[in-house]
MARKOLLUM-716816 format. One record per residue (C-alpha): z, x, y; residue in one letter. Coordinates in steps of 0.001 Angstrom, whole numbers, plus 524288, in hexadecimal, padded with zeros to 5 digits. Example, Ala and Ser with C-alpha at 12.3 -4.5 7.8 and 13.67 -1.06 7.14 Angstrom:
! MARKOLLUM-716816
(seza (81E78, 8300C, 7EE6C), a),
(seza (81BE4, 83566, 7FBDC), s),
//
This chain:
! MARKOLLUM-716816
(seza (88094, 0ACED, 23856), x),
(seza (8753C, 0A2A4, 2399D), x),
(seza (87577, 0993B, 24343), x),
(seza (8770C, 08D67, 2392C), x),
(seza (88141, 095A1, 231AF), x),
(seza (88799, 0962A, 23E98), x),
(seza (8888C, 08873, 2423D), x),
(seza (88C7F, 083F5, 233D3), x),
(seza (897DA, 08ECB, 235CC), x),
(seza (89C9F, 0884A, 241F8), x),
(seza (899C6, 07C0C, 23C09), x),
(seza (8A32E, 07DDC, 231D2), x),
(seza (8AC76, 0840D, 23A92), x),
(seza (8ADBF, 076F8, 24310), x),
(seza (8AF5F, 07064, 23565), x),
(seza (8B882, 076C9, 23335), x),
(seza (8BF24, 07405, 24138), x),
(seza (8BBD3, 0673D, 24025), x),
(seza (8C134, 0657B, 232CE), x),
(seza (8CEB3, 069D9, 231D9), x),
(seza (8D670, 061EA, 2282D), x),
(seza (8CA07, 05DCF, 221B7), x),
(seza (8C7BB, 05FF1, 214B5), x),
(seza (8C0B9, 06AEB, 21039), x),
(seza (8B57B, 06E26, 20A3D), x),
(seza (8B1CC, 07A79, 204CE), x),
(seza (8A166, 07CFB, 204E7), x),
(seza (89ABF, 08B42, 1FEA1), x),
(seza (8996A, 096BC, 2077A), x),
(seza (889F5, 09B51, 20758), x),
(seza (885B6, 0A534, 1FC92), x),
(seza (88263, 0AF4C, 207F8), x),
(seza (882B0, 0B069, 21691), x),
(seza (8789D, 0A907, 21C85), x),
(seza (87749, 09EC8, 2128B), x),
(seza (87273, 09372, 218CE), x),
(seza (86E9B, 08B2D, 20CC3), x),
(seza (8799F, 08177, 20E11), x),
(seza (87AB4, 0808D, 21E13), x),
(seza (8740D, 07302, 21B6F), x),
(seza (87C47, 06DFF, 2112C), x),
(seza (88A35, 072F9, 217E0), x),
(seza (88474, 06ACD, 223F9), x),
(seza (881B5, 05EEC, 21A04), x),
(seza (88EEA, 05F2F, 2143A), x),
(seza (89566, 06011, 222AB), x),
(seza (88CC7, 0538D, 224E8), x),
(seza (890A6, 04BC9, 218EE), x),
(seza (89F7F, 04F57, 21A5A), x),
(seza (89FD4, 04AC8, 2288B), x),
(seza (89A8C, 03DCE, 224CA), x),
(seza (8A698, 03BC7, 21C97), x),
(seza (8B4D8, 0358F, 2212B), x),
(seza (8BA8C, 042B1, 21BF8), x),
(seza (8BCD4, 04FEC, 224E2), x),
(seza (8B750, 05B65, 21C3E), x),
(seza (8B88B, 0699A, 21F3F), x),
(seza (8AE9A, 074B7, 219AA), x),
(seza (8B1DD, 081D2, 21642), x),
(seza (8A8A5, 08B17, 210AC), x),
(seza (8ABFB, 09317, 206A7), x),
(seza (8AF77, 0A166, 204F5), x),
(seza (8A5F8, 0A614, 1FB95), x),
(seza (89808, 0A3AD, 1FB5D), x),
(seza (8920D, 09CB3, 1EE67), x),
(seza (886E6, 099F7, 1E7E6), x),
(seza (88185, 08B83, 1E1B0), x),
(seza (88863, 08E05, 1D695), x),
(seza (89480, 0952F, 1DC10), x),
(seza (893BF, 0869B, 1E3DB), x),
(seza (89575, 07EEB, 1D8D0), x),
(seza (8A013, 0874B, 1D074), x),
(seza (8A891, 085BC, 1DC3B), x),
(seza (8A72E, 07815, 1E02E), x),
(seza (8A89B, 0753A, 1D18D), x),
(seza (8B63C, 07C87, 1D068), x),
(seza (8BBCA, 07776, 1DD0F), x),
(seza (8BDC1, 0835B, 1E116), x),
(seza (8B81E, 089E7, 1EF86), x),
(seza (8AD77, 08067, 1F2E3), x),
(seza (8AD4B, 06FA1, 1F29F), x),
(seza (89EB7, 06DB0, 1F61C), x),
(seza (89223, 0744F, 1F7C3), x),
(seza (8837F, 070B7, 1F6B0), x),
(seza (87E29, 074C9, 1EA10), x),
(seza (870C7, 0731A, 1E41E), x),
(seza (872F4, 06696, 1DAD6), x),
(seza (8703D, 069EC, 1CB9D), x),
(seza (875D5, 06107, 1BF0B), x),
(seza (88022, 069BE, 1BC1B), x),
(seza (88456, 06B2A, 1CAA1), x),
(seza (8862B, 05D24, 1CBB6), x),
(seza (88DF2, 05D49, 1BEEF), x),
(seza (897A9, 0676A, 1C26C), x),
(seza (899CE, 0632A, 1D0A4), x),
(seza (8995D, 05709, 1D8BF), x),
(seza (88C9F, 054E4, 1DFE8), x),
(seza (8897A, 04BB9, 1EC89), x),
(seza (87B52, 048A2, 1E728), x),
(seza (8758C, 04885, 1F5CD), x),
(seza (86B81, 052FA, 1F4FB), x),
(seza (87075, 05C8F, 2025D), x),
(seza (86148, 0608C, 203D5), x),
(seza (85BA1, 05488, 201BE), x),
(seza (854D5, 05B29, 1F677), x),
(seza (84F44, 06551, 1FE5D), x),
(seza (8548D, 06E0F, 1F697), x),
(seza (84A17, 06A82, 1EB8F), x),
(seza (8403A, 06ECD, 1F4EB), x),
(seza (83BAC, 07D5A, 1F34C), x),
(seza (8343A, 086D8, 1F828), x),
(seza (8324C, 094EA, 1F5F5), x),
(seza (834A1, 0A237, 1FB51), x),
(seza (82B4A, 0AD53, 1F6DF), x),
(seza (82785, 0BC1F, 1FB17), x),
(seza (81E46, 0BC7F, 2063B), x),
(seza (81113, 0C00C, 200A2), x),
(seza (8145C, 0B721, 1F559), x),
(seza (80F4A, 0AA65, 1F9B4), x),
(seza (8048D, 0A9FC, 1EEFA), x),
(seza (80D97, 0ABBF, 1E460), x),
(seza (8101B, 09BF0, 1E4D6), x),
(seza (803B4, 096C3, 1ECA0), x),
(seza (80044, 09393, 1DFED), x),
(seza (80A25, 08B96, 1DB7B), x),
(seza (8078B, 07CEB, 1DA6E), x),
(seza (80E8C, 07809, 1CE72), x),
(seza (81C15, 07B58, 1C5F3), x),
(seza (8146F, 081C0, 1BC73), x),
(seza (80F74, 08AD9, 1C62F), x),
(seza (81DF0, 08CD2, 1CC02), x),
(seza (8228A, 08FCC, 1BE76), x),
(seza (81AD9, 09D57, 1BF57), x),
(seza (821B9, 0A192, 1CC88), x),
(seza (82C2B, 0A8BD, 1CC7D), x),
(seza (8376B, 0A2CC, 1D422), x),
(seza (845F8, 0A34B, 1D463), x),
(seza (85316, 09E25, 1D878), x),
(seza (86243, 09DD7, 1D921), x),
(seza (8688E, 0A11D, 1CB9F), x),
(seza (870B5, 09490, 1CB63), x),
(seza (868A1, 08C5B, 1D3EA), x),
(seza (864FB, 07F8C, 1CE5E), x),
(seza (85660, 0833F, 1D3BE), x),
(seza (854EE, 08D24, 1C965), x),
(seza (856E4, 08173, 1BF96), x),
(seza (8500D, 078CD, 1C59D), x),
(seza (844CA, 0828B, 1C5CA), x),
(seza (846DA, 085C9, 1B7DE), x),
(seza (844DA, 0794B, 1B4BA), x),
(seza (83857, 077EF, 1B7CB), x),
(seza (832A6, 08394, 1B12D), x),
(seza (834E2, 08D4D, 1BC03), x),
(seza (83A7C, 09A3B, 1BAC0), x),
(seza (843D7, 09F1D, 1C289), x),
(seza (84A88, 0AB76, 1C67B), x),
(seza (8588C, 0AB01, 1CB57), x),
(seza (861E7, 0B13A, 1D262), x),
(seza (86FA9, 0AFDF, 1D4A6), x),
(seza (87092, 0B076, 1E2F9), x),
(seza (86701, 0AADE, 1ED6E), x),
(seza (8672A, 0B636, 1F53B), x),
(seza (861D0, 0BE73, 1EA06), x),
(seza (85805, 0B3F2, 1E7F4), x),
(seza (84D8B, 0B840, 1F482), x),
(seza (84FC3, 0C74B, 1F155), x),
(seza (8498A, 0C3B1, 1E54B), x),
(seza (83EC8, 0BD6C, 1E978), x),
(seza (83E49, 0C8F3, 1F405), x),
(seza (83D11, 0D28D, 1E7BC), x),
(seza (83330, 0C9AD, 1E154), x),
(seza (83B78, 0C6C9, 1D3A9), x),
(seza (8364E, 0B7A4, 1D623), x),
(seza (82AD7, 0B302, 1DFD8), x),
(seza (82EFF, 0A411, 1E421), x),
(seza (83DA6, 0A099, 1E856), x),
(seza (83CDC, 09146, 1EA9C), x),
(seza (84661, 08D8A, 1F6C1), x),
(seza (84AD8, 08046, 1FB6A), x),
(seza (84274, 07BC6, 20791), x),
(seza (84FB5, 07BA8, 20E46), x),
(seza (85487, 08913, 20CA7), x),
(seza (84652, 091E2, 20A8E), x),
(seza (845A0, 093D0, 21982), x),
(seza (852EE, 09C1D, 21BE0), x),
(seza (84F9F, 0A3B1, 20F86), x),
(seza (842ED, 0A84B, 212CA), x),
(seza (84785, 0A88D, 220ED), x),
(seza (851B3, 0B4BA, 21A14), x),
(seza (846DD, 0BB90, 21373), x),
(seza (83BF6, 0B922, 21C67), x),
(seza (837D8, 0C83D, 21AC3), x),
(seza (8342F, 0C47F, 20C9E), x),
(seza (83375, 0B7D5, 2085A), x),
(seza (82BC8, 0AB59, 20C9F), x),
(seza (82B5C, 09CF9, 2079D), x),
(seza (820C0, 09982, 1FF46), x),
(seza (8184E, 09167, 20642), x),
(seza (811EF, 08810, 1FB36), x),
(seza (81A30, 0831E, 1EFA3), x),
(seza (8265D, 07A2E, 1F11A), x),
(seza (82EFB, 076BF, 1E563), x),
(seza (83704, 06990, 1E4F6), x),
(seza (84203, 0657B, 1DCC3), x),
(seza (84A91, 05A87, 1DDAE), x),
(seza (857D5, 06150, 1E0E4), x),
(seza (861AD, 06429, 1EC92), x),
(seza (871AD, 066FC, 1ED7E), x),
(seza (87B10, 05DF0, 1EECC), x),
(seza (88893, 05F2B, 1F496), x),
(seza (891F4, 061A0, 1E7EE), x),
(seza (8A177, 06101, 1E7C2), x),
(seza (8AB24, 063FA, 1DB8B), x),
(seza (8ABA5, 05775, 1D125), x),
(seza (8B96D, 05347, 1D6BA), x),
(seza (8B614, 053B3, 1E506), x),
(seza (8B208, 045EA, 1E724), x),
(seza (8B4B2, 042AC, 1F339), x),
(seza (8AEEF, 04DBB, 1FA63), x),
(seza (8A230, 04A28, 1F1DA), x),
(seza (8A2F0, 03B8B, 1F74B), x),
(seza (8A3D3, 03FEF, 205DE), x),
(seza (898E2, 04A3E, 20507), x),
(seza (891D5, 03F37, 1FF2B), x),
(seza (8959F, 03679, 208D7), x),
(seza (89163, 03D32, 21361), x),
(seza (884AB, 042F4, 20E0E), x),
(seza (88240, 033D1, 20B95), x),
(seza (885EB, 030F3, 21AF6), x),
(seza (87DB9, 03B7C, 22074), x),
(seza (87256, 037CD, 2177B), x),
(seza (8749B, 02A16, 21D90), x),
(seza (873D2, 02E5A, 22AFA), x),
(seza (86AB9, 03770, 22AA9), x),
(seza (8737D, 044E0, 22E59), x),
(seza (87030, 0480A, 2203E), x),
(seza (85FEF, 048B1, 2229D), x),
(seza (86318, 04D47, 2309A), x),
(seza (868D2, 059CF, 22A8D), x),
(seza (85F50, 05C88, 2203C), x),
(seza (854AC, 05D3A, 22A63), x),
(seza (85B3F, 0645E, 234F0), x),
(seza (85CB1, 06F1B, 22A88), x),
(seza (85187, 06CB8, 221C8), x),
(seza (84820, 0661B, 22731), x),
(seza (84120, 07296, 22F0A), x),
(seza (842AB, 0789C, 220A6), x),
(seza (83BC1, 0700C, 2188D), x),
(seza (82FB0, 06C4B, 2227A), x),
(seza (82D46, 07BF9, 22298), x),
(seza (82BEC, 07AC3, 21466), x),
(seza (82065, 0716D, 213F0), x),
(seza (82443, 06B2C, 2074E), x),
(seza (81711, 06126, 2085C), x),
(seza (80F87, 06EA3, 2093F), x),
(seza (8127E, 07391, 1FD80), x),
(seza (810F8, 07276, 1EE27), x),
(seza (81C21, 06B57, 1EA19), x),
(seza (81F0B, 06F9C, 1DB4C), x),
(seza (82A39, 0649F, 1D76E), x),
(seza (8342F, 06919, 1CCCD), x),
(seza (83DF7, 061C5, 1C4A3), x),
(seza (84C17, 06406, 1C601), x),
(seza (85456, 061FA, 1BA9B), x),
(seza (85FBB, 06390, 1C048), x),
(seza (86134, 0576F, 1C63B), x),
(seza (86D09, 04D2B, 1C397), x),
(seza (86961, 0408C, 1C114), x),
(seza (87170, 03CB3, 1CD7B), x),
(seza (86A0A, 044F5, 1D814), x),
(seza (864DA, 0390E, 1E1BE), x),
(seza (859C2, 038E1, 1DF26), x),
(seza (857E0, 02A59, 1E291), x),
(seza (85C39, 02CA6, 1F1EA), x),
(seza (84F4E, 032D7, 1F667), x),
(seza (85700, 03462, 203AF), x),
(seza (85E39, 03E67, 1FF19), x),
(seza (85113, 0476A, 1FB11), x),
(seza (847C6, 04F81, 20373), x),
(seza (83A6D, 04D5C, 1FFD8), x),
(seza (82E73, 0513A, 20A18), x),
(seza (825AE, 049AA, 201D1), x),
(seza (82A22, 03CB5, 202AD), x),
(seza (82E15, 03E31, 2104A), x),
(seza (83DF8, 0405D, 20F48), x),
//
């Protein structure tokens, strides 16, 4: 066990101690062991909830799940009440979102990971039109791969992430964009074969929110609260750079080509009017 995955263990243990009586609240279990991808956003929730006038207990749960495993649960009421899932129009529909992007929209920001050796392959990329000739690819039921779609790109999918870098390993696709925020860990785990691409960055406007079943109201309103509270005193900001900060200053964002794309999946509530709420290296946020 890591030594973060340690810590948010015994974190949730002294929750847990801390909490009995509370009311519970039931978050996914990670897809495999030593997924880290939502250490952040467990830490985030913690945050918002204790910023609220009600005692709340999490509980992981028993068997791991996928984005859209996520969302078929929390829909049905049934093993999960919360997660952090990538935002798309029909995910808002079905569920109840908290539209405060967790990332700050850092999850719009991508880089890739490509064979070593292969670094030519994109030096020459500079515009969409030139991305639409790579081949690239992503989670089957990841709103990336629509996103991506949209804009001309083919993709190649998979249906789970692990598979995804074995396939790059085996050269069925040549470019697998990553968020600035996770890229590191993942090339970190196949550092024997893959590197990150050093020139190109792709940006969409897009991030997860915190989403809760229709009925569940109230537990919407207090994660809201307290996201609001912490944005307010500035524990929200102070968490996204203690673990992202490192992260995206390795990228070098202002280095690189910057090939914008259009994301159609977008609700016509996402906040876009709070700039607070979005990471942005160019204007300074």
């Amino acid at each position: 066990m890591s030594i973060m995955s340690h810590l948010l263990a015994c974190m949730l243990i002294a929750w847990h101690v801390a909490a009995v009586g509370a009311e519970l609240i039931r978050i996914p279990k990670p897809e495999f062991r030593g997924d880290r991808r939502n250490d952040y956003a467990l830490q985030l929730l913690q945050l918002a909830l204790s910023k609220t006038g009600t005692e709340y207990q999490i509980q992981l749960a028993q068997v791991p799940m996928n984005q859209e495993r996520q969302v078929l649960e929390i829909e049905a009421g049934r093993t999960i009440d919360v997660a952090s899932i990538p935002s798309s129009a029909e995910r808002e529909a079905r569920l109840l979102p908290i539209r405060i992007p967790i990332h700050k929209g850092a999850l719009g920001w991508r880089i890739g990971l490509i064979r070593k050796g292969d670094q030519e392959l994109l030096a020459r990329v500079n515009s969409l039109k030139s991305l639409q000739s790579v081949s690239l690819a992503q989670g089957q039921e990841w709103p990336d791969t629509k996103i991506l779609e949209a804009n001309g790109i083919s993709v190649i999918t998979a249906p789970r992430y692990e598979g995804l870098f074995k396939m790059l390993e085996a050269r069925r696709f040549d470019y697998f964009p990553r968020s600035v925020m996770e890229i590191w860990d993942e090339q970190a785990n196949n550092a024997d074969r893959l590197v990150v691409e050093p020139h190109l960055a792709l940006h969409y406007y897009y991030d997860s929110y915190f989403m809760v079943n229709r009925k569940n109201t109230r537990l919407a309103q207090d994660i809201r609260g307290g996201l609001e509270r912490a944005i307010l005193d500035g524990s929200f900001d102070e968490l996204f750079q203690q673990y992202f900060g490192e992260r995206i200053r390795k990228a070098h964002l202002e280095t690189r080509t910057v090939i914008e794309l259009q994301n159609p999946l977008l609700t016509p509530e996402t906040p876009s009017n709070r700039p607070e709420l979005w990471y942005d290296f160019r204007s300074g946020r």
